[in-house]
C-alpha positions, 0 to 999 in steps of 0.5 A: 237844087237852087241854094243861091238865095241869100238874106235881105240886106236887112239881116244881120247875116246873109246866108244860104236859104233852103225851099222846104222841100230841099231842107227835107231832102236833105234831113231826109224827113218827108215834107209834111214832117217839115211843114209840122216842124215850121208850124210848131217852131221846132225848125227855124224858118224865115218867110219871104216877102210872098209868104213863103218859107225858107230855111236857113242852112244853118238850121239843117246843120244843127239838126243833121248834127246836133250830136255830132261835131259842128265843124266841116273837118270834124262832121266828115271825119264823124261820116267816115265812122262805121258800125262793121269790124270787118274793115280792111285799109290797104292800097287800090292796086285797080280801078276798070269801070265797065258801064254801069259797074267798076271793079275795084281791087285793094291789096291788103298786104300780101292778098287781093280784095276784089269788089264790084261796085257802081260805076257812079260809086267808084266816080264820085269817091274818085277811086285811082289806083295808089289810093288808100282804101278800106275794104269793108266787109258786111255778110257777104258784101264788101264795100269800098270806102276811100280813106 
């Protein structure tokens, strides 16, 4: 997605401007939702030269947070928050990813937790053995969560 635009000299402040459809995605609504929000002024919009609308990043961050912390620091650690009681925090003693699957093994004191998970999920957590980890164990599922 393309987020390198930036304001007209003529604002006061440059910053990022999302196309509709991107601000969307990202506040996980639908983009008729959008369209409705622009058109009754419940998101800020800015229109460009061609008549076409763009929304300022800071509009999706105050309505994705807006009851939740509005810094950077405060908002992932807000992220991290979890509804399970089932979480376990020990080391990763493991990490093989096999095509499109990882196994992920935390040890948790004197006992072992072994997880399956997506190969994608164990890149972009960036998971290496000697990690902190949380085990977090829903129904029959455990998660891994990097602490």
């Amino acid at each position: 997605m393309a987020r390198n635009r930036k304001l007209q000299p003529s604002h006061p402040r440059a910053e990022d401007l999302l196309k509709p459809r991107e601000a969307a995605v990202e506040l996980r609504i639908s983009f008729p939702t959008i369209k409705q929000w622009i058109y009754k002024k419940k998101i800020r919009s800015i229109r460009t030269a061609g008549g076409h609308h763009r929304i300022p990043q800071s509009e999706i961050d105050r309505l994705l947070f807006r009851t939740r912390a509005k810094t950077a620091p405060e908002r992932t650690l807000d992220m991290r928050r979890l509804s399970g009681r089932n979480q376990l925090v020990g080391r990763i003693e493991s990490v093989q990813i096999s095509g499109l699957m990882a196994e992920v093994v935390i040890s948790i004191g004197e006992q072992r937790i072994t997880s399956i998970i997506t190969a994608r999920s164990a890149r972009e957590m960036n998971l290496k053995p000697g990690q902190t980890a949380a085990a977090l164990i829903k129904a029959t599922e455990v998660m891994i969560l990097r602490v």
